[in-house]
C-alpha positions as CSV (number, residue, x, y, z in Angstrom):
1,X,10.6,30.0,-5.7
2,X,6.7,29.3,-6.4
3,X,5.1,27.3,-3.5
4,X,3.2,24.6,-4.7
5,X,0.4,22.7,-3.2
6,X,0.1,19.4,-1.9
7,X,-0.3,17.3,-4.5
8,X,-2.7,14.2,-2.3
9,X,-4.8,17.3,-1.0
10,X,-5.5,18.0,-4.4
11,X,-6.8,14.2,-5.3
12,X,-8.2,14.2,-2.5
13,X,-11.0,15.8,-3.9
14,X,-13.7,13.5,-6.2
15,X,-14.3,16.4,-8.6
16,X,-10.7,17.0,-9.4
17,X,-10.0,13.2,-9.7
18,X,-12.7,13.1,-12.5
19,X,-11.0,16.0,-14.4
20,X,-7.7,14.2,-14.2
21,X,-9.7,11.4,-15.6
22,X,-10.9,13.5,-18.5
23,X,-7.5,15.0,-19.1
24,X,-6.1,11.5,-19.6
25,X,-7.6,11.2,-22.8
26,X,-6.9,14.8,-24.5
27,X,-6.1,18.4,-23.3
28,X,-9.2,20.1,-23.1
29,X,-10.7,24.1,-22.3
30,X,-12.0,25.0,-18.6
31,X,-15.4,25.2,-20.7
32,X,-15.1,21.8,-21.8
33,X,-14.3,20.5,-19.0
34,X,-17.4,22.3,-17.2
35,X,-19.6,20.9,-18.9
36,X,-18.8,17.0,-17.6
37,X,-20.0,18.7,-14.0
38,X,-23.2,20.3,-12.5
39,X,-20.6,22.4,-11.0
40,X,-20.4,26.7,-12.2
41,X,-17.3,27.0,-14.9
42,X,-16.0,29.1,-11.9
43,X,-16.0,26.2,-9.6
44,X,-14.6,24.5,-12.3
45,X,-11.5,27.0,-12.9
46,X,-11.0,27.0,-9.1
47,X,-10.7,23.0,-9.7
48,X,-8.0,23.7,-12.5
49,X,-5.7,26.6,-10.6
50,X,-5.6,24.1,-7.5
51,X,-4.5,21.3,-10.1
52,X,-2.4,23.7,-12.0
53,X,-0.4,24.6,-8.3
54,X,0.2,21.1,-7.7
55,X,1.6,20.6,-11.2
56,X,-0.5,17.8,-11.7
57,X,-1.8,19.7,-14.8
58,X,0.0,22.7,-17.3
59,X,-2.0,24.9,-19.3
60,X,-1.4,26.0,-22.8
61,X,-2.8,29.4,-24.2
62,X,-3.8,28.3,-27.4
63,X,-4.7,31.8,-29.3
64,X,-8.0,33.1,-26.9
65,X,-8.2,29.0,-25.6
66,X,-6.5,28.1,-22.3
67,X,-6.1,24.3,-22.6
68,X,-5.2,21.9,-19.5
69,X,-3.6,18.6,-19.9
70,X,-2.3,16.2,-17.4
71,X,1.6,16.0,-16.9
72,X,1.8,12.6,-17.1
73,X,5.8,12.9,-15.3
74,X,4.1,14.2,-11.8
75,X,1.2,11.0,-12.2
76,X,3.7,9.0,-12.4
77,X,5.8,10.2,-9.3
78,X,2.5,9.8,-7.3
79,X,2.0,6.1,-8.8
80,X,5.8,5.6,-7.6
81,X,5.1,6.9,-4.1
82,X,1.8,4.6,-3.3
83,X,3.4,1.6,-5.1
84,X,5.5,1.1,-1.9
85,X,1.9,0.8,0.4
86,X,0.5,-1.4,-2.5
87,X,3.9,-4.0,-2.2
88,X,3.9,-4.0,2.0
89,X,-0.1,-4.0,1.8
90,X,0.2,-7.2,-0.6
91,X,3.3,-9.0,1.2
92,X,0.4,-8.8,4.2
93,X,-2.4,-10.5,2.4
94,X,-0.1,-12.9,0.9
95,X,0.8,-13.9,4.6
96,X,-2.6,-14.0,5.8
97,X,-3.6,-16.5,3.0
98,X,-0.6,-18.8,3.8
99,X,-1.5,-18.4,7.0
100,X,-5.6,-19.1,6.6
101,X,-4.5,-22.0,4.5
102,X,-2.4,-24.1,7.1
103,X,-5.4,-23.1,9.8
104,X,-7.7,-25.3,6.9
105,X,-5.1,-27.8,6.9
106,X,-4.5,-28.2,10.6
107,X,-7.8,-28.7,11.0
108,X,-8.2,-30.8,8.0
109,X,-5.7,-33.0,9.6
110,X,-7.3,-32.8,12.7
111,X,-4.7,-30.8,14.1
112,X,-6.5,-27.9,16.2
């Protein structure tokens, strides 16, 4: 069994958030990708294995091309995961606006 790496470590990091960004749109080469970065191609690469051992990307040799594209299915399993804190975080703000809004109108009212 391959261990794989944590996934939020891996987005965790600004420079392999962008490349998820660009791999959104199309698979593209390590070289492409470099050159969206001041970073060395290396640096890059490194970017793309830790991506690659989180399965947040797959690569597909291509005849003498490695291309990297995003698997969408492990995005998605994230998204899932954080929608829970965006519901609770929500429900929260919903009840401090109801609750803000009756402080207006018992004031309003003259109620303190």
């Amino acid at each position: 069994m391959k261990l794989r790496r944590d996934p939020f470590q891996a987005i965790a990091d600004p420079t392999r958030r962008a490349i998820l960004v660009l791999l959104t749109s199309q698979a593209m080469t390590a070289g492409a990708i470099a050159e969206n970065f001041d970073a060395a191609r290396p640096t890059i690469s490194k970017h793309l294995q830790i991506l690659n051992e989180c399965d947040l990307v797959k690569s597909n040799q291509q005849g003498r091309e490695i291309f990297y594209e995003l698997k969408v299915d492990k995005m998605q399993e994230i998204d899932r995961w954080l929608e829970q804190f965006k519901k609770i975080w929500e429900n929260r703000f919903d009840n401090l606006d109801r609750y803000l809004a009756d402080l207006k109108n018992a004031k309003k009212n003259g109620k303190h």
